[in-house]
Short mmCIF file of the C-alpha atoms (twelve columns), coordinates in Angstrom:
data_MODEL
# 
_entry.id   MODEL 
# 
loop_
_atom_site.group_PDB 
_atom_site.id 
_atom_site.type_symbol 
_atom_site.label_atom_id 
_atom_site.label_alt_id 
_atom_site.label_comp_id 
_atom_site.label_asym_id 
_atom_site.label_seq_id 
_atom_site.Cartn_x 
_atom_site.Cartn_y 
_atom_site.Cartn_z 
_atom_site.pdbx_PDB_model_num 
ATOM 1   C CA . UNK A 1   31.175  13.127  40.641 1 
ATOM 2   C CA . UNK A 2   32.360  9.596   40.630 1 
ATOM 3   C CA . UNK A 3   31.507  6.463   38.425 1 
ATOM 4   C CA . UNK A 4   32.117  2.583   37.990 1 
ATOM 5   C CA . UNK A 5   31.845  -0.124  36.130 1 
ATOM 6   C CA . UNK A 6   29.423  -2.801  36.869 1 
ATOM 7   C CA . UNK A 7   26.992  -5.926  35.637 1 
ATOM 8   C CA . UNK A 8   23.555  -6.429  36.254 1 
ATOM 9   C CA . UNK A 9   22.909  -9.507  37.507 1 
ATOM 10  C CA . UNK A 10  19.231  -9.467  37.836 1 
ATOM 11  C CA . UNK A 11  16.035  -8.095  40.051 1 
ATOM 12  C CA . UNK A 12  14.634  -8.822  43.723 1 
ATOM 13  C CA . UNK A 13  13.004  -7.208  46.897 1 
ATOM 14  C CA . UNK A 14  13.906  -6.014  49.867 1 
ATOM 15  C CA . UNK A 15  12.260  -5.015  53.384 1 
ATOM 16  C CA . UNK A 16  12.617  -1.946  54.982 1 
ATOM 17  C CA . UNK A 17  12.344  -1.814  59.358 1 
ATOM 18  C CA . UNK A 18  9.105   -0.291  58.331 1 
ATOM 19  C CA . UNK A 19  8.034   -3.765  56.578 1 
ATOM 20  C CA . UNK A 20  8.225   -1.502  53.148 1 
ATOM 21  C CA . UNK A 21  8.597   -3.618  50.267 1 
ATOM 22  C CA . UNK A 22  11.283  -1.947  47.571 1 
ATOM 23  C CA . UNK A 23  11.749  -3.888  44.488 1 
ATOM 24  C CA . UNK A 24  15.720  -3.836  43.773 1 
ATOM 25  C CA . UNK A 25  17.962  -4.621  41.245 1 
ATOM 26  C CA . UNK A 26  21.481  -6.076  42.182 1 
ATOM 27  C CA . UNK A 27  24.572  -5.413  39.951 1 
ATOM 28  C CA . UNK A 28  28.163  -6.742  40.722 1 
ATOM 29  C CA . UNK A 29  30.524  -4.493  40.744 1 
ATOM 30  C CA . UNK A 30  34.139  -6.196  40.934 1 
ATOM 31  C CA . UNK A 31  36.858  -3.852  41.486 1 
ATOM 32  C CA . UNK A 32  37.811  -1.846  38.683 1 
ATOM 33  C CA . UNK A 33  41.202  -1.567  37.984 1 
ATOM 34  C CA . UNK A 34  43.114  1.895   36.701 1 
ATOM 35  C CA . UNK A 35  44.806  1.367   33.405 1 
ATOM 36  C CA . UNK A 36  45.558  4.403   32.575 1 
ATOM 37  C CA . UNK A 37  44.841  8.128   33.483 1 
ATOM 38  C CA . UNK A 38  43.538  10.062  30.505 1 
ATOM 39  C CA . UNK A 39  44.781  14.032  31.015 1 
ATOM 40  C CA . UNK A 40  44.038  17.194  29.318 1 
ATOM 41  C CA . UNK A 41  47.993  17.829  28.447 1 
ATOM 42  C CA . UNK A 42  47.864  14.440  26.686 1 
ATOM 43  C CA . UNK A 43  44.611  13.506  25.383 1 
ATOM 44  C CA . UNK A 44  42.743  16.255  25.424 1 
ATOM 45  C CA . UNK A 45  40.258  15.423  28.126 1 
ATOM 46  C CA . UNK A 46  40.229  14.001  31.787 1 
ATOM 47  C CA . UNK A 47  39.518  10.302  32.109 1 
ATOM 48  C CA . UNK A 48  40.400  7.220   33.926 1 
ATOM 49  C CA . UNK A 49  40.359  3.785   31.900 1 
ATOM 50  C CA . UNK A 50  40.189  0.534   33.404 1 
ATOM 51  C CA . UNK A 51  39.899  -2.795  33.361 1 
ATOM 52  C CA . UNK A 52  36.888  -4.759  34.780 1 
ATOM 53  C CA . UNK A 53  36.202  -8.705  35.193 1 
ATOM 54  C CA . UNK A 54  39.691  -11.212 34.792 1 
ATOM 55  C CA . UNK A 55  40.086  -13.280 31.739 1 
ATOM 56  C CA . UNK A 56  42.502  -15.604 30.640 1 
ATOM 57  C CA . UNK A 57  45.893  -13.560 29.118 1 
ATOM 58  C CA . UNK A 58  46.436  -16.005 25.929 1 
ATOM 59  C CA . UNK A 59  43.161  -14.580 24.820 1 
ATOM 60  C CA . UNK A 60  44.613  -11.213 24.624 1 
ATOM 61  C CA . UNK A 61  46.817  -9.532  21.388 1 
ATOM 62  C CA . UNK A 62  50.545  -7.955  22.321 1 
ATOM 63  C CA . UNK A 63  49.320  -4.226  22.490 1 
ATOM 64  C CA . UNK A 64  46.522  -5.554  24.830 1 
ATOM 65  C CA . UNK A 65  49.128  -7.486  27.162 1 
ATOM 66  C CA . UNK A 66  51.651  -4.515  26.990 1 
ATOM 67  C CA . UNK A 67  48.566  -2.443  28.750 1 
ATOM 68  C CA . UNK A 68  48.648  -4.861  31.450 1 
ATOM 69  C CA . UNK A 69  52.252  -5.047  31.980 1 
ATOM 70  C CA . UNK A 70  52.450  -1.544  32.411 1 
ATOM 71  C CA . UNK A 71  50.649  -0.948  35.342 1 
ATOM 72  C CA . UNK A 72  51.373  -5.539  36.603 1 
ATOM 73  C CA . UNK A 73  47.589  -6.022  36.724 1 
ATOM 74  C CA . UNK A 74  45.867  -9.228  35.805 1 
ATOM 75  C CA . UNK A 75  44.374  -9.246  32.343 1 
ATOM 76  C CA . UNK A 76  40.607  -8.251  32.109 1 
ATOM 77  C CA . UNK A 77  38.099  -8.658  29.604 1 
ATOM 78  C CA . UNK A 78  36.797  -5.359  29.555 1 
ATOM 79  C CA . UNK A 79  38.078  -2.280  29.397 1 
ATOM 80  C CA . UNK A 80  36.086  1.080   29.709 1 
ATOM 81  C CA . UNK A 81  36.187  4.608   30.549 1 
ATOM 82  C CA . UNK A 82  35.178  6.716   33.117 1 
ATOM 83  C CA . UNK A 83  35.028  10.697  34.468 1 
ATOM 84  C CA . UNK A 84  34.612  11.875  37.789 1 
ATOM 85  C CA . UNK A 85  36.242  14.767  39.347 1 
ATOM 86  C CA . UNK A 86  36.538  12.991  42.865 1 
ATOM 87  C CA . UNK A 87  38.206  9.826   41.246 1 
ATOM 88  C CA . UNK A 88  41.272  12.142  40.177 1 
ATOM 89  C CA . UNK A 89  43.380  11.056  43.233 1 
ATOM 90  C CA . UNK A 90  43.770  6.924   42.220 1 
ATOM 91  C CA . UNK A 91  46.829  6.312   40.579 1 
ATOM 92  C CA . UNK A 92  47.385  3.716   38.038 1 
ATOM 93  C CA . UNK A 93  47.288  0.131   38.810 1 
ATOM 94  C CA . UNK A 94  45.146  0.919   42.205 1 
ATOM 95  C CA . UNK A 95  41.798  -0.403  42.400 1 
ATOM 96  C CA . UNK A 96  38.062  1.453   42.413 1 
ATOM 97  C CA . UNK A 97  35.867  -0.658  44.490 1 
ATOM 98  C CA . UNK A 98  31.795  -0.427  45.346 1 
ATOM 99  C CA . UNK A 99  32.003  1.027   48.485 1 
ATOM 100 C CA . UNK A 100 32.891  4.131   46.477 1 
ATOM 101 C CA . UNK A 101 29.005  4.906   46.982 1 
ATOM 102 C CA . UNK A 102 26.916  4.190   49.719 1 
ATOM 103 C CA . UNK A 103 23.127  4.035   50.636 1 
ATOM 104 C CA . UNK A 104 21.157  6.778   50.187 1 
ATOM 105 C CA . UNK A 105 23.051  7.823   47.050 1 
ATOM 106 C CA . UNK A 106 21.186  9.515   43.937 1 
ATOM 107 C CA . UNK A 107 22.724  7.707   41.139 1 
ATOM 108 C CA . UNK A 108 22.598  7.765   36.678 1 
ATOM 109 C CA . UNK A 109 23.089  3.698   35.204 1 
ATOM 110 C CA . UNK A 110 24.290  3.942   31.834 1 
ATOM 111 C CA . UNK A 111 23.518  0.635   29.892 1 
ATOM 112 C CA . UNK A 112 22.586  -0.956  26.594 1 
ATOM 113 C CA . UNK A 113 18.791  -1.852  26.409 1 
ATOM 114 C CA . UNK A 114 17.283  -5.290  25.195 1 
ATOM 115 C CA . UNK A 115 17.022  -5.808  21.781 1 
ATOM 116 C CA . UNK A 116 13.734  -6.293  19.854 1 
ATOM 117 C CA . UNK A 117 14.911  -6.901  16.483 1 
ATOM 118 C CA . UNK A 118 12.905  -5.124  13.617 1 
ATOM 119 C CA . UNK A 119 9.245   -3.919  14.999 1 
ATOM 120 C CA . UNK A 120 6.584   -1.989  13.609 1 
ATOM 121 C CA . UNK A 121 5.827   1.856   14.423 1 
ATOM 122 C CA . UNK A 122 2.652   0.266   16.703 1 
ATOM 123 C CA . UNK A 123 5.731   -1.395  19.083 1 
ATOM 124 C CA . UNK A 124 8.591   0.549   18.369 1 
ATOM 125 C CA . UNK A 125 6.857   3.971   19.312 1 
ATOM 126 C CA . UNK A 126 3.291   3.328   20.468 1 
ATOM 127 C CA . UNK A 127 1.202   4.257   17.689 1 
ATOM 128 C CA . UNK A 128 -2.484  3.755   17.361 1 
ATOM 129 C CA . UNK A 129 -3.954  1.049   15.270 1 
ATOM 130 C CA . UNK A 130 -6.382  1.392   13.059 1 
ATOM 131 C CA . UNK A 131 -9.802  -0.124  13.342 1 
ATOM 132 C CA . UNK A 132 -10.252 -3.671  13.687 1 
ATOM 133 C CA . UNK A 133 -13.766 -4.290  11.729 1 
ATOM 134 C CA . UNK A 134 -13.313 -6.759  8.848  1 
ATOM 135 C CA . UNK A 135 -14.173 -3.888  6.358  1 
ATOM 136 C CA . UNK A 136 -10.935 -2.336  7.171  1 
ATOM 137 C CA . UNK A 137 -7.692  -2.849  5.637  1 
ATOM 138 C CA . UNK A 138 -5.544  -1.318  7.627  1 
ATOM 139 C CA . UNK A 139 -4.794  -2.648  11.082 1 
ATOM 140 C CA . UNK A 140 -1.200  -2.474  11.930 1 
ATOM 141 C CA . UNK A 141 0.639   -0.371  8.948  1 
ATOM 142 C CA . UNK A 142 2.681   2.911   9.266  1 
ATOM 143 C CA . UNK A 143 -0.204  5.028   7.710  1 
ATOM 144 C CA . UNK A 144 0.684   8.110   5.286  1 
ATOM 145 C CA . UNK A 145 3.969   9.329   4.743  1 
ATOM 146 C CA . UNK A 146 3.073   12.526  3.124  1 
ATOM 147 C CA . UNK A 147 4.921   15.398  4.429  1 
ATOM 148 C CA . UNK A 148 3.103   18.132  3.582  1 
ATOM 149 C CA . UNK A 149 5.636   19.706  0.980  1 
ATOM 150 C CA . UNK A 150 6.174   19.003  -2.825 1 
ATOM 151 C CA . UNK A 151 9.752   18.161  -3.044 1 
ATOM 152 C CA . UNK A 152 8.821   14.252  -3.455 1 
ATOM 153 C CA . UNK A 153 11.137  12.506  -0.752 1 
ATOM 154 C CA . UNK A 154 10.219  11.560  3.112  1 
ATOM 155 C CA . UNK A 155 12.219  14.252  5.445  1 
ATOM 156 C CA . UNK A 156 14.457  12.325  8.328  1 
ATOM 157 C CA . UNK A 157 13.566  11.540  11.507 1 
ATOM 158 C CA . UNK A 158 10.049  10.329  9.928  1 
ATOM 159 C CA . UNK A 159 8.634   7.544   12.601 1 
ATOM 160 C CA . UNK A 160 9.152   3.944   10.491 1 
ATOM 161 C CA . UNK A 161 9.938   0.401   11.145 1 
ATOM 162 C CA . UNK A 162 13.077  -0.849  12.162 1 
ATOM 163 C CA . UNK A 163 15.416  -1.710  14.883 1 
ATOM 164 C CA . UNK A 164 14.037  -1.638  18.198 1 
ATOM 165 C CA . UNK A 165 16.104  -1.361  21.466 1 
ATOM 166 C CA . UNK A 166 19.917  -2.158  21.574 1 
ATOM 167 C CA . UNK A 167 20.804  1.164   22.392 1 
ATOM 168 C CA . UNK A 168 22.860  2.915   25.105 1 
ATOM 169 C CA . UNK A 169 20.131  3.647   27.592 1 
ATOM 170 C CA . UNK A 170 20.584  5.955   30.874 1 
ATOM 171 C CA . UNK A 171 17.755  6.269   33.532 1 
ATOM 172 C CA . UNK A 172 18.144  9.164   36.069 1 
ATOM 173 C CA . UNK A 173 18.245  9.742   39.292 1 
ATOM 174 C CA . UNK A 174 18.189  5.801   41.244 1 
ATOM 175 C CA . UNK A 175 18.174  5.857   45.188 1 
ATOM 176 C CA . UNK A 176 20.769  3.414   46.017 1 
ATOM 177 C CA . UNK A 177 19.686  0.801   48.414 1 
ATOM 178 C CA . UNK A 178 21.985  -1.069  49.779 1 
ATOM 179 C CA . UNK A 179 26.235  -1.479  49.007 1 
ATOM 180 C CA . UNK A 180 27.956  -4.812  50.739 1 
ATOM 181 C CA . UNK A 181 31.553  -4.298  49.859 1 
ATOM 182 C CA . UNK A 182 32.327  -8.276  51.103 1 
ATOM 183 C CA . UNK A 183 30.192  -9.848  48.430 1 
ATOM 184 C CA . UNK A 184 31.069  -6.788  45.826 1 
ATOM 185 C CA . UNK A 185 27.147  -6.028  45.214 1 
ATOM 186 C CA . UNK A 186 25.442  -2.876  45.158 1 
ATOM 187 C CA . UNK A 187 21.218  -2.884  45.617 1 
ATOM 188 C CA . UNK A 188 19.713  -0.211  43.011 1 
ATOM 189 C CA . UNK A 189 16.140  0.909   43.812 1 
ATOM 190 C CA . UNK A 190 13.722  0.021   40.140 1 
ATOM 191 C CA . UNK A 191 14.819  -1.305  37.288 1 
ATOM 192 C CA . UNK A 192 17.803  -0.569  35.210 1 
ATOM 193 C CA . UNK A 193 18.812  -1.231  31.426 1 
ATOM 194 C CA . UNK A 194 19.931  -3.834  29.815 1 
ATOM 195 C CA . UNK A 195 20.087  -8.042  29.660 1 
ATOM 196 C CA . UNK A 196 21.138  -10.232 32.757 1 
ATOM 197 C CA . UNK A 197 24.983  -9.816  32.565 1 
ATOM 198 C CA . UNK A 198 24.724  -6.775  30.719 1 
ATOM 199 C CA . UNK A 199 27.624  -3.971  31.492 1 
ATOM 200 C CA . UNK A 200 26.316  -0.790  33.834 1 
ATOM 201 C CA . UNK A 201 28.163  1.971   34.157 1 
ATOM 202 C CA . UNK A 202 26.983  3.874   37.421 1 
ATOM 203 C CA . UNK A 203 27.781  7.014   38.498 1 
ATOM 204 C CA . UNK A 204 26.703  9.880   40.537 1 
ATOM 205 C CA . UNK A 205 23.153  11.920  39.654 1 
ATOM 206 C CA . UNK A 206 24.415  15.047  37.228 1 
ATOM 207 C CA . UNK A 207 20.942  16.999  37.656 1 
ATOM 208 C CA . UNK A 208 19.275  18.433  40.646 1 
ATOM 209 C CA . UNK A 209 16.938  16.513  43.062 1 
ATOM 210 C CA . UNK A 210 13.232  17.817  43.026 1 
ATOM 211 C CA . UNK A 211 13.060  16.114  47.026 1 
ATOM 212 C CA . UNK A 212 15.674  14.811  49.431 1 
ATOM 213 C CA . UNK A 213 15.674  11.062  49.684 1 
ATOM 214 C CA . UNK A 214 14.791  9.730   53.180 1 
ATOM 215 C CA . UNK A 215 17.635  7.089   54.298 1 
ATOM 216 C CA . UNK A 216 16.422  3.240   54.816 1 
ATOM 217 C CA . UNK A 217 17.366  0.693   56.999 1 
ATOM 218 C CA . UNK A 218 17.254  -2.660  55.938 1 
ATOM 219 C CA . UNK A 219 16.444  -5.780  57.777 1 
ATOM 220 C CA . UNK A 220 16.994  -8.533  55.329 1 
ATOM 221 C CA . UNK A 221 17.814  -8.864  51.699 1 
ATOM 222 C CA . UNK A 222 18.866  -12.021 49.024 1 
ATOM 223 C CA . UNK A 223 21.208  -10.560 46.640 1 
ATOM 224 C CA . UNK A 224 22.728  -13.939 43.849 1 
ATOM 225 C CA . UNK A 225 26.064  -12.465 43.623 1 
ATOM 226 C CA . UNK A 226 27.289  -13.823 39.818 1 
ATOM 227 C CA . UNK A 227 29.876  -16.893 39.967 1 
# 
């Protein structure tokens, strides 16, 4: 398995030779850089961390700078972690770039979904309404809360208002479409989580394909690369 850090910079459509239209999503994925290499001796686990997307080093504390120092890489403004056995032989201070993957890939993006502030059960999990006539009072509202028992509280995980979206979000399984190492952008068939500018972390498909992929052959594509 191998994984990397990337943003999402927004949606578009390509054209396959067979005038196919596939709508796309293009992410940037600037080279990550290897902080540090987590091992099981150490830390208890097997990990790389790195560093993704440059930032200006006054913004950063001393323990943060000492990070950088250690392995004389320019300071970043992120810093993440990620596993994958076939990532094991970078060393620190080398650099992961997109063309780790390539098209045709099955791949998992990790990200944090857009926030919808507080919504009612009818948004937040699709329930039904009730009837609309002018003799009814109740439209909208959660409905009964009864739980069937007689110990006189509401049992968790009871469907209620509250805080939709904002939460780390991972959709399975995305054909990648297209990688152009040059302009550091990687084409992901459908949509993926998150805001514009939102952090992805992609990485290789953990379950088991139901049918092979077929490869495609682009003739064209517009991918806005972020400034």
């Amino acid at each position: 398995m191998k994984s990397i850090i990337g943003r999402k910079v927004g949606m578009t459509q390509v054209f396959t030779e067979e005038g196919v239209m596939l709508p796309v999503t293009v992410v940037e994925v600037l080279p990550n850089v290897i902080l540090q290499k987590k091992t099981i001796d150490k830390d208890g686990y097997e990990a790389l961390q790195v560093g993704y997307e440059d930032t200006k080093e006054k913004r950063l504390n001393k323990p943060l700078k000492g990070v950088f120092a250690k392995t004389n890489s320019p300071a970043k403004k992120f810093i993440r972690e990620i596993k994958g056995e076939e990532l094991s032989t970078f060393k620190e201070g080398e650099e992961i770039t997109v063309d780790i993957f390539k098209a045709g890939d099955v791949v998992d993006v990790t990200g944090i979904s857009k926030g919808k502030g507080f919504s009612g059960t009818v948004k937040r999990y699709g329930h039904k309404i009730g009837p609309k006539a002018h003799g009814s009072g109740f439209h909208r509202q959660v409905g009964s809360l009864a739980s069937g028992l007689t110990n006189n509280r509401i049992h968790p995980g009871r469907k209620m208002p509250g805080h939709h979206g904002n939460k780390t979000t991972t959709i399975l399984n995305l054909e990648v479409v297209s990688v152009d190492a040059s302009k550091n952008v990687m084409l992901v068939k459908g949509s993926i989580p998150g805001p514009k500018k939102g952090l992805l972390t992609i990485r290789s498909a953990v379950k088991e394909q139901k049918k092979e992929l077929s490869p495609r052959t682009l003739v064209d594509y517009t991918a806005a690369t972020a400034k």
